[in-house]
DOBA-260505 format. One record per atom (N, C-alpha, C): residue in three letters; x, y, z; atom name; chain. Coordinates in pm, whole numbers, padded with zeros to 5 digits. Each point is the difference from the previous one (the first is absolute). Layout:
<atoms>
 resn   east  north     up name chain
  ALA      X      Y      Z   CA     A
...
</atoms>
This chain:
<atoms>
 resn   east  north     up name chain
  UNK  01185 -02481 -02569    N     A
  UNK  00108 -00097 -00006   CA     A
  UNK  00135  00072  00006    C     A
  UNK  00010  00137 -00078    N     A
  UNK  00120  00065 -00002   CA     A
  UNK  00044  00034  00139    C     A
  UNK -00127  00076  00070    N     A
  UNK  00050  00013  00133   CA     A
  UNK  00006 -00077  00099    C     A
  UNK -00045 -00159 -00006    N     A
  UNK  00013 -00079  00095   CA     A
  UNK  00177 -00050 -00045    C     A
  UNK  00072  00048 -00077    N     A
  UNK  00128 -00102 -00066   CA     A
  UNK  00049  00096  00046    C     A
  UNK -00027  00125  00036    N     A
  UNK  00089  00108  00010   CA     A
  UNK  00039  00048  00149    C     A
  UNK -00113 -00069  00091    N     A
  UNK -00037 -00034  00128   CA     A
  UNK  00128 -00110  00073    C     A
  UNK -00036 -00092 -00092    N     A
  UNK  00083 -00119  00017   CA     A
  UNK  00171  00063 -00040    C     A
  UNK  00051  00052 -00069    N     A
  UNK  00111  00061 -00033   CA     A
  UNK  00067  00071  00063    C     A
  UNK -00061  00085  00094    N     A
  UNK  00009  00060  00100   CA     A
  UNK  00027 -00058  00128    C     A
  UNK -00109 -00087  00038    N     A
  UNK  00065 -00118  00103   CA     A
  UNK  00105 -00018 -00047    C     A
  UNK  00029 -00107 -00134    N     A
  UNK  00134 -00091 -00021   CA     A
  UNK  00094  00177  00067    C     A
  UNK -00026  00091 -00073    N     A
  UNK  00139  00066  00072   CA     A
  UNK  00038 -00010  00089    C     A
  UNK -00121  00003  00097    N     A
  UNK  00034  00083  00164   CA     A
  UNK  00076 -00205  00083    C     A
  UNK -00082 -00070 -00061    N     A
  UNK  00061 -00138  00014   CA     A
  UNK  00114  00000 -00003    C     A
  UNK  00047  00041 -00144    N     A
  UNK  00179 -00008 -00014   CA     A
  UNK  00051  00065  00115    C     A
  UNK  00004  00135 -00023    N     A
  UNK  00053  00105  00044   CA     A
  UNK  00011 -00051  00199    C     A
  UNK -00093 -00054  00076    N     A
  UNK -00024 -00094  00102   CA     A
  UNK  00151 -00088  00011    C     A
  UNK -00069 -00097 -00125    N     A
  UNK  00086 -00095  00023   CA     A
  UNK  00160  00073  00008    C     A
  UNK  00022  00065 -00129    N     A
  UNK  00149  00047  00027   CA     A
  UNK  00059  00076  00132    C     A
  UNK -00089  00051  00026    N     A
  UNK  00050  00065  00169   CA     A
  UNK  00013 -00093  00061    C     A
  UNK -00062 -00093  00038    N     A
  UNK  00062 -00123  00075   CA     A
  UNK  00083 -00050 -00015    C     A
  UNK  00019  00004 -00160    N     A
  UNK  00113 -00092 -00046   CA     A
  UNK  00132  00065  00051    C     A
  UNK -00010  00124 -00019    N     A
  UNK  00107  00102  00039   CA     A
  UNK  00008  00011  00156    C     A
  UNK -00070 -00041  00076    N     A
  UNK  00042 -00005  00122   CA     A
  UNK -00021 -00135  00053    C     A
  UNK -00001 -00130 -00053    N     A
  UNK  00091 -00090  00011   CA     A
  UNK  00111 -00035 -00051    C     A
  UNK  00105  00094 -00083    N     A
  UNK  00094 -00014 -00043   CA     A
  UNK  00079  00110  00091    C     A
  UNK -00061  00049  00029    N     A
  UNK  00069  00144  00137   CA     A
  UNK  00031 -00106  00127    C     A
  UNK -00101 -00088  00053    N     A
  UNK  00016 -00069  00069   CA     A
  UNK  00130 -00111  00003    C     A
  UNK  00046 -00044 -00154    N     A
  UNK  00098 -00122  00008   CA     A
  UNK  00125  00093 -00006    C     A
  UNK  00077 -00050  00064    N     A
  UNK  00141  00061  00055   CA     A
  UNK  00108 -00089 -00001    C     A
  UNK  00072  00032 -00094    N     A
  UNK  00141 -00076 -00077   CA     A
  UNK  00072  00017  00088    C     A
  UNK  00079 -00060  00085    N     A
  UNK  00124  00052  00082   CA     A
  UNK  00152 -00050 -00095    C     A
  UNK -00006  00121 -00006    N     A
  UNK  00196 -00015 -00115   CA     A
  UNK  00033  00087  00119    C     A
  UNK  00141  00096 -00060    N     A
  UNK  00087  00051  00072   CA     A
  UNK -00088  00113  00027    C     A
  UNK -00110  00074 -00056    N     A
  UNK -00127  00084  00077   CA     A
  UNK -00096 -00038 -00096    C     A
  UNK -00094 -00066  00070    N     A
  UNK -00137 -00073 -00008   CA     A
  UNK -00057  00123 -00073    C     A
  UNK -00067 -00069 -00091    N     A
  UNK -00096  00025 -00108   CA     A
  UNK -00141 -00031  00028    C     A
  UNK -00105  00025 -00120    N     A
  UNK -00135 -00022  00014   CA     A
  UNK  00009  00007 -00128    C     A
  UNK -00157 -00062 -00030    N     A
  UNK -00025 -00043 -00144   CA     A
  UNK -00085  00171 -00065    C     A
  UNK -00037  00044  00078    N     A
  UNK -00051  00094 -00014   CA     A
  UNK -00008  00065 -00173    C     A
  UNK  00147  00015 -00024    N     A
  UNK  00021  00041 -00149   CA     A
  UNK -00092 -00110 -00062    C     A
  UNK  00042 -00068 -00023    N     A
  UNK -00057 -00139 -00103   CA     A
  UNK -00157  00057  00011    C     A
  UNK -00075  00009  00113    N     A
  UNK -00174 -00013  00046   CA     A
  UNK -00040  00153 -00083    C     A
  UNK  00103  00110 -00017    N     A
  UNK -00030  00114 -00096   CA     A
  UNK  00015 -00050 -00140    C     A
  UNK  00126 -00003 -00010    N     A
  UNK -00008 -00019 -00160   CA     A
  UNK -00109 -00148 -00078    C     A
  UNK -00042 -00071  00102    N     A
  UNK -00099 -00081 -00035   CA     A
  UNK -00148  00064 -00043    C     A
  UNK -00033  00075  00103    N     A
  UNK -00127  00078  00017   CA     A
  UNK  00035  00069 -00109    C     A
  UNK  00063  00102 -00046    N     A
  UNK  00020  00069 -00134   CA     A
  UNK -00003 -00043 -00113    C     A
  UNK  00085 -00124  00041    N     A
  UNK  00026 -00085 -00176   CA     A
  UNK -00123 -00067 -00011    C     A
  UNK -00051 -00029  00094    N     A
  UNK -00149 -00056 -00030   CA     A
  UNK -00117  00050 -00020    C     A
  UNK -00016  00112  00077    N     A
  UNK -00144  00085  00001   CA     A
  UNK  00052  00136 -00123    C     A
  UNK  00108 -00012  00019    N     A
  UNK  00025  00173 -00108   CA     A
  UNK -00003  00123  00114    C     A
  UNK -00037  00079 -00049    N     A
  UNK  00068  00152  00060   CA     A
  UNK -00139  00054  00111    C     A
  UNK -00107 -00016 -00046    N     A
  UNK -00112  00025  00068   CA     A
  UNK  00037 -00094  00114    C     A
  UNK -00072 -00092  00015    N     A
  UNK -00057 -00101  00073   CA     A
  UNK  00152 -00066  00073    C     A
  UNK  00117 -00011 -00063    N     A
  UNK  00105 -00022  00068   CA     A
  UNK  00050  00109  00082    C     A
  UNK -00045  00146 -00011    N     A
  UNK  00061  00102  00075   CA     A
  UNK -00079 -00002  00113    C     A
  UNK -00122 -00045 -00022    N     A
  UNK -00129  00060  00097   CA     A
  UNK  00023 -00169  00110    C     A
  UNK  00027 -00092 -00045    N     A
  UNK  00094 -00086  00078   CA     A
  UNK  00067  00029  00114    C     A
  UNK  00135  00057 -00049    N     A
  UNK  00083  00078  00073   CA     A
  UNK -00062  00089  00059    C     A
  UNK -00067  00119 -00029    N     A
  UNK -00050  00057  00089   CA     A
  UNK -00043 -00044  00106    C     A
  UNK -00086 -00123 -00009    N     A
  UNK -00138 -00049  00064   CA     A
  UNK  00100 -00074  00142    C     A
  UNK  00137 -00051 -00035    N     A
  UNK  00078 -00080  00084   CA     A
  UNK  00046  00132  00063    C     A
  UNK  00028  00104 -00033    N     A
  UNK  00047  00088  00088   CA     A
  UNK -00083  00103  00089    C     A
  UNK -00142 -00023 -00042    N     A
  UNK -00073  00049  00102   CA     A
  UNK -00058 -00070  00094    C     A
  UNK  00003 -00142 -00002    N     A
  UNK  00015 -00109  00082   CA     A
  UNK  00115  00047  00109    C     A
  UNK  00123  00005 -00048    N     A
  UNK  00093  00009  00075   CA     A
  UNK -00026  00132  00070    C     A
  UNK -00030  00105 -00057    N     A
  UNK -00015  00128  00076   CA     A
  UNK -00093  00007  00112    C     A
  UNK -00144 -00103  00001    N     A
  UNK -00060  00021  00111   CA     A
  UNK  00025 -00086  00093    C     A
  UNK  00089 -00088 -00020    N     A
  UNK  00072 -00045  00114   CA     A
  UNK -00014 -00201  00003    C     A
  UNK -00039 -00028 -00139    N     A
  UNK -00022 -00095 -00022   CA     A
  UNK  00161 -00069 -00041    C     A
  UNK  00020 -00123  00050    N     A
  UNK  00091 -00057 -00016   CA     A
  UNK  00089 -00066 -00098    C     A
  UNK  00055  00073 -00137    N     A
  UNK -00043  00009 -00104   CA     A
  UNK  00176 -00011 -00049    C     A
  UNK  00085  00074  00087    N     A
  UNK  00116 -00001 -00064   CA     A
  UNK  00103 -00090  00038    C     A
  UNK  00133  00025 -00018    N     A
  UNK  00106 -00111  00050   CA     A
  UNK  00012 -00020  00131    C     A
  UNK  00038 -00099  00076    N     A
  UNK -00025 -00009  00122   CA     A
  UNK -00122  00002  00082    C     A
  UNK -00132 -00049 -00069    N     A
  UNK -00128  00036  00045   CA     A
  UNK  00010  00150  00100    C     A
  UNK  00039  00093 -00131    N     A
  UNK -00053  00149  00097   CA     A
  UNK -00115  00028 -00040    C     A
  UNK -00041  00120  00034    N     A
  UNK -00119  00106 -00045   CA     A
  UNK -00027  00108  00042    C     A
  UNK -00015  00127 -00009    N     A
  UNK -00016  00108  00041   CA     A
  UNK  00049  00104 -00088    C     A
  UNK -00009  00132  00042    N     A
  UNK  00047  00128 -00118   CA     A
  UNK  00182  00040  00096    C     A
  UNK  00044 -00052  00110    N     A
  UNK  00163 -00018  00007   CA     A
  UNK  00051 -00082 -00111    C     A
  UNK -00031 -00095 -00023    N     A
  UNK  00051 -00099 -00095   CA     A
  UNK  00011  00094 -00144    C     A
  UNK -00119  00030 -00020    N     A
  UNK  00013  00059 -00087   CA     A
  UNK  00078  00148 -00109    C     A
  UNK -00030  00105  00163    N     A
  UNK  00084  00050  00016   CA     A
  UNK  00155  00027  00062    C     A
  UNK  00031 -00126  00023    N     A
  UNK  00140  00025  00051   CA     A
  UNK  00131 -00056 -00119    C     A
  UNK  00087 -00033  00041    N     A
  UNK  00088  00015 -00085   CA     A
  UNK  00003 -00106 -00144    C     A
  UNK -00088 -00071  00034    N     A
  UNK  00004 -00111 -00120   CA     A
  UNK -00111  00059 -00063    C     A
  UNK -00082  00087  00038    N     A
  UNK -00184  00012 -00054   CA     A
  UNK  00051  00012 -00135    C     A
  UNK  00094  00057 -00062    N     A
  UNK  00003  00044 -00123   CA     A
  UNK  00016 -00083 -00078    C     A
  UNK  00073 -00129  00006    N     A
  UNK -00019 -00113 -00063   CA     A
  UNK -00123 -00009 -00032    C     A
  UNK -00113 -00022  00103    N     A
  UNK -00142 -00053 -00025   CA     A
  UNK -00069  00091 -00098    C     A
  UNK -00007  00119  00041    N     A
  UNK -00050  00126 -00094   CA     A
  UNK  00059 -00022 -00143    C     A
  UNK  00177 -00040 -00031    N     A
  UNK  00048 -00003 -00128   CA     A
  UNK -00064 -00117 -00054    C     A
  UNK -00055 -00128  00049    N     A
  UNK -00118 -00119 -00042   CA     A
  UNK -00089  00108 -00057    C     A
  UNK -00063  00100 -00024    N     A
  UNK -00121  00056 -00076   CA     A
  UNK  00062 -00003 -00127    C     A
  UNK  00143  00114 -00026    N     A
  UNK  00066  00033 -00124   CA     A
  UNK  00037 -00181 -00052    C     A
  UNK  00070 -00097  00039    N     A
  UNK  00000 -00112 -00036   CA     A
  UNK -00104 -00070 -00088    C     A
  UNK -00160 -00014  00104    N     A
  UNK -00047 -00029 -00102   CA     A
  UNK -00108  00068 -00066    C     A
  UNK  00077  00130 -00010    N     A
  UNK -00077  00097 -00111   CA     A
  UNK  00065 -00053 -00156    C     A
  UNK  00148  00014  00073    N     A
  UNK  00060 -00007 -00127   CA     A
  UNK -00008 -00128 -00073    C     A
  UNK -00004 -00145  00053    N     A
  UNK -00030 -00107 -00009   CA     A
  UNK -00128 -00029 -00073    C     A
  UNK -00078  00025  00062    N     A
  UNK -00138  00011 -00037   CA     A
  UNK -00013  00115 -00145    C     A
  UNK  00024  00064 -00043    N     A
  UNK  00036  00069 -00135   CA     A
  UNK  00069 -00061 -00086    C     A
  UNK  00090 -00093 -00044    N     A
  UNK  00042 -00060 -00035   CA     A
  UNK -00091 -00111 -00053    C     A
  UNK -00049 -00081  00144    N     A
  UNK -00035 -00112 -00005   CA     A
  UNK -00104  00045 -00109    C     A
  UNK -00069  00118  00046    N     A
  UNK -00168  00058 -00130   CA     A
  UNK  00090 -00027 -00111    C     A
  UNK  00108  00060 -00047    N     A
  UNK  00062  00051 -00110   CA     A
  UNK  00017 -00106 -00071    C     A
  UNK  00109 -00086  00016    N     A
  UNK  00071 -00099 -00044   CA     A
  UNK -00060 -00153  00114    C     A
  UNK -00100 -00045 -00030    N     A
  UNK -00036 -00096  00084   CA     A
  UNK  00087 -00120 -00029    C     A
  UNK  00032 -00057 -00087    N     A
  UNK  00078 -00160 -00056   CA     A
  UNK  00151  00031  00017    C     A
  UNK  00027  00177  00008    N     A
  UNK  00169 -00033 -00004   CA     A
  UNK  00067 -00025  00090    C     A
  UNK  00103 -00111  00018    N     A
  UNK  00038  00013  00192   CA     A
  UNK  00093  00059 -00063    C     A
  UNK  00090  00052 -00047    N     A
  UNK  00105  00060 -00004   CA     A
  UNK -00037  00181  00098    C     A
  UNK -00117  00038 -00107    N     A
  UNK -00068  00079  00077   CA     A
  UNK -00066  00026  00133    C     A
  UNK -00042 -00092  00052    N     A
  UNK -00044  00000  00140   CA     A
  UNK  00130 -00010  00074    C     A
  UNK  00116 -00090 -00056    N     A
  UNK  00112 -00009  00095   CA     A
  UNK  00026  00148  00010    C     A
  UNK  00078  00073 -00130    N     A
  UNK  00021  00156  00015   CA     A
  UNK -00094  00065  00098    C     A
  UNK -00132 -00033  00001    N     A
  UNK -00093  00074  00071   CA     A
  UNK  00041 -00016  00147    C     A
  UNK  00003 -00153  00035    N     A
  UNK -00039 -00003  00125   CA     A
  UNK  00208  00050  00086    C     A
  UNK  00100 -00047 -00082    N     A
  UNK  00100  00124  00059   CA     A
  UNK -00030  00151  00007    C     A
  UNK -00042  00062 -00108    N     A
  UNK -00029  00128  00011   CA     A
  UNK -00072  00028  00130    C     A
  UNK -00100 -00107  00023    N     A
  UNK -00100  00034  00104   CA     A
  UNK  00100 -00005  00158    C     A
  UNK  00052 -00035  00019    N     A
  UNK  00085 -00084  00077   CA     A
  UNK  00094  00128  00058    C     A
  UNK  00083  00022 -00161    N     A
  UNK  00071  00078  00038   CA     A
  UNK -00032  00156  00068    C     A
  UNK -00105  00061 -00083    N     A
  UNK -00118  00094  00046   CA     A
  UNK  00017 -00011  00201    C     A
  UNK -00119 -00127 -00020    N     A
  UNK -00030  00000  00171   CA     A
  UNK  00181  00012  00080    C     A
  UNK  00081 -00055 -00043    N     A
  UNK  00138  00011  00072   CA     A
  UNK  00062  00174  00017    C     A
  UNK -00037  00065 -00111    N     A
  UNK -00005  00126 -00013   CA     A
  UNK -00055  00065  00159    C     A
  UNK -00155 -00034 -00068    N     A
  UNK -00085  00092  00094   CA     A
  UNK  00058 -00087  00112    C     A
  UNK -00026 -00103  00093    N     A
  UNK  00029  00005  00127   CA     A
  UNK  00137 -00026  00021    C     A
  UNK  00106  00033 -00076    N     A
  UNK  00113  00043  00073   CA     A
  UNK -00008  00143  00041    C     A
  UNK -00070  00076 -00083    N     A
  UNK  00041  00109  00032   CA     A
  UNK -00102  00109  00148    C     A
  UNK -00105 -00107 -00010    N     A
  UNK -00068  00013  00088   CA     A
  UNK  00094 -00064  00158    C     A
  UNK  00030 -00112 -00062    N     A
  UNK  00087 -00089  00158   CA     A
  UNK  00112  00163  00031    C     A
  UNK  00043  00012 -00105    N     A
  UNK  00140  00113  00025   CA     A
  UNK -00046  00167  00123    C     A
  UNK -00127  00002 -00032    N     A
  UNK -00074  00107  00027   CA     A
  UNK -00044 -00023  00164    C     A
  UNK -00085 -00109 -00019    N     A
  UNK -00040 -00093  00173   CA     A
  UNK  00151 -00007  00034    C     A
  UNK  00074 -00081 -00009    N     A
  UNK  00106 -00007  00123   CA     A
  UNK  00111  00090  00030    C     A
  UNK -00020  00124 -00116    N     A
  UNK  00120  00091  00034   CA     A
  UNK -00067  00126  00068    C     A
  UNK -00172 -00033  00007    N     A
  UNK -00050  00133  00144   CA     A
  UNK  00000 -00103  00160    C     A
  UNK  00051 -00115 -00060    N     A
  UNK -00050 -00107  00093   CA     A
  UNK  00133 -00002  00104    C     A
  UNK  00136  00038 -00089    N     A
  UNK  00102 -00035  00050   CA     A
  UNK  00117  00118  00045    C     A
  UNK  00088  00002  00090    N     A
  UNK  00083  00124 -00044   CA     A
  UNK  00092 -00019 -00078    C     A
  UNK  00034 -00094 -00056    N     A
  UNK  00095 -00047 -00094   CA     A
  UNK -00065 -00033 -00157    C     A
  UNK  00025  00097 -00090    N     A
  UNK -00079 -00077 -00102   CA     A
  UNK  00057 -00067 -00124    C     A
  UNK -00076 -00089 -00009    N     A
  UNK  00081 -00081 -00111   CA     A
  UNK -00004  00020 -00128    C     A
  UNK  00091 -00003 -00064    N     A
  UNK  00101 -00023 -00196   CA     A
  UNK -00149 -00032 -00043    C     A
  UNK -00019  00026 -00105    N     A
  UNK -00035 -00054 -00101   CA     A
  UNK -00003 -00140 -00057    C     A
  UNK  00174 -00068  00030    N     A
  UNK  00053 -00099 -00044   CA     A
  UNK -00025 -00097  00119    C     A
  UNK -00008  00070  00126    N     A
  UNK -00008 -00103  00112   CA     A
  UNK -00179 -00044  00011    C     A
  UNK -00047  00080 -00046    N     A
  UNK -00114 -00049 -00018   CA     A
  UNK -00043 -00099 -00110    C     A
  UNK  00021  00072 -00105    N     A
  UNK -00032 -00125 -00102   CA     A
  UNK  00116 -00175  00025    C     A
  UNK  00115  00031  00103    N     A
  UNK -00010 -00085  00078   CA     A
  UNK -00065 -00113  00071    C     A
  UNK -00063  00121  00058    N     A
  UNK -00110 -00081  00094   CA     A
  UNK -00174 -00047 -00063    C     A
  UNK -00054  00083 -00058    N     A
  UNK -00065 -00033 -00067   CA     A
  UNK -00045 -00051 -00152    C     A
  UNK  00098  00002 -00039    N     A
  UNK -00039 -00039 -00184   CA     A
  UNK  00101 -00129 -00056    C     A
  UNK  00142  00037  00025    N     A
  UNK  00127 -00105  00003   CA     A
  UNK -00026 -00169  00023    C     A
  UNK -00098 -00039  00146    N     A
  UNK -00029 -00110  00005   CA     A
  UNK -00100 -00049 -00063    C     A
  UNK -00080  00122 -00051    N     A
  UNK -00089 -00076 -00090   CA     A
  UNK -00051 -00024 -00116    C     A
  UNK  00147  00029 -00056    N     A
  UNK -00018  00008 -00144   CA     A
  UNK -00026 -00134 -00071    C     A
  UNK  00144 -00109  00062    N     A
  UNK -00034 -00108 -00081   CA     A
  UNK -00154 -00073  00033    C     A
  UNK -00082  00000  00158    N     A
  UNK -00134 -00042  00029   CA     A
  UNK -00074  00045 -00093    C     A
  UNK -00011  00126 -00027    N     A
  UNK -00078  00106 -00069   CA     A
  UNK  00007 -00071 -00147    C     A
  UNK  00095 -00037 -00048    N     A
  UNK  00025 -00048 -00156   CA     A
  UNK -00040 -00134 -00016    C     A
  UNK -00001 -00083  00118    N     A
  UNK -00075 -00124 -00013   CA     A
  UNK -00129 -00051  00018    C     A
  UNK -00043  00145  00071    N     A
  UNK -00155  00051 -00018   CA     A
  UNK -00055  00047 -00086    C     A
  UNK  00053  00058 -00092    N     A
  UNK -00048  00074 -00108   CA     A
  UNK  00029 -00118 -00108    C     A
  UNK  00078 -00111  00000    N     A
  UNK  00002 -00085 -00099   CA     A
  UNK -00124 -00094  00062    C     A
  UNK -00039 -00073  00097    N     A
  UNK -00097 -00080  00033   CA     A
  UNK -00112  00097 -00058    C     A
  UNK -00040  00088  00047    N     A
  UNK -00110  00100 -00020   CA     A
  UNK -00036  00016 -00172    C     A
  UNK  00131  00059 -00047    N     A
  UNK -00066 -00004 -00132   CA     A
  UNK -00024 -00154 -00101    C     A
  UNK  00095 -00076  00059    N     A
  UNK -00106 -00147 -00090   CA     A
  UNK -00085 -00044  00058    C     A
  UNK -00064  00036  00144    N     A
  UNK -00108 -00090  00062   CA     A
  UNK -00116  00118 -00109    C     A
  UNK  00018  00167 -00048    N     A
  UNK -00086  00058 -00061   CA     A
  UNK  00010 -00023 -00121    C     A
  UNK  00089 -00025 -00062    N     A
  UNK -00008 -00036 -00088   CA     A
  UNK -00103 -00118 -00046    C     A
  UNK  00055 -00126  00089    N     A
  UNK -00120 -00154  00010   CA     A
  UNK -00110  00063  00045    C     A
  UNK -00030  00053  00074    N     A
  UNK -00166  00035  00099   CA     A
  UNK -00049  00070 -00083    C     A
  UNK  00030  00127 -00058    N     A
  UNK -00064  00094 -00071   CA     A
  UNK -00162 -00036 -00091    C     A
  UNK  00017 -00091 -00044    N     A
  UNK -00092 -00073 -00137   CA     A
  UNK -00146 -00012  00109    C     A
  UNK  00042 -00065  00142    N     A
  UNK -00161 -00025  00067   CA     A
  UNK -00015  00121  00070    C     A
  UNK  00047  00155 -00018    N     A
  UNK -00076  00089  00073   CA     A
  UNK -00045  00055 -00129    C     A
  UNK -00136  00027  00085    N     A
  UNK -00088  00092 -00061   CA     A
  UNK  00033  00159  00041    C     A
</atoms>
């Protein structure tokens, strides 16, 4: 009996962990057009984290990005392939691991606090903005003969999406907050 529950437990993971990659690349798929179009993308991480925790929400993320790496259609703009990945935005996607590592640690830690998951899921946020700016800075300045500031980058990449990013991370942490109670 122990090992048929333990059988079954194992499914429920690989189930979740399923479902959240999808989830995460139908939120890659919806595309906000403001003054530079967005994706839900953030929200579909810090969900998978705040919900599954650090294991099973990282291995999520992973699972959506090796989708995307073999060429499955997985990210913004229905792309797929290892250009996407590796080119100047890849580092965003890669900084989604540290997101919901950190997310997912938390969520183990402090499961009922949203104050805590909110802290978490900026930290996480801010992290991935880290890593793929500095990755974007790296791609387009062997890319270009002109290379760009520091400041002109976080310009271009982080500036427009701060306030999206903050209204994602507020939907995200009360939909985990409410959802949390029916995952196993």
């Amino acid at each position: 009996m122990k090992e048929e529950k333990s059988k079954k437990f194992k499914t429920l993971d690989i189930v979740y962990i399923g479902l959240m990659a999808a989830l995460i690349a139908v939120c890659a798929w919806i595309s906000i057009p403001m003054t530079v179009p967005f994706t839900l993308q953030t929200l579909g991480i810090c969900l998978a984290a705040g919900l599954l925790g650090a294991k099973r929400g990282t291995l999520s993320v992973v699972a959506y990005i090796v989708l995307g790496l073999i060429g499955v259609p997985v990210f913004s703009g229905f792309k797929g392939g290892a250009g996407v990945l590796f080119g100047s935005t890849g580092g965003y996607i890669i900084g989604f691991i540290f997101t919901a590592l950190i997310v997912g640690l938390v969520a183990d830690k402090a499961p009922k606090k949203l104050w805590a998951i909110i802290l978490a899921m900026l930290l996480g946020v801010a992290v991935c903005y880290v890593f793929g700016t500095a990755w974007f800075m790296v791609v387009y300045n062997k890319q270009n003969t002109t290379a760009a500031s520091l400041a002109t980058v976080l310009g271009w990449c982080v500036t427009p999406f701060l306030i999206p990013d903050a209204v994602k991370i507020a939907v995200a942490a009360v939909l985990v907050n409410r959802l949390k109670k029916f995952i196993k």
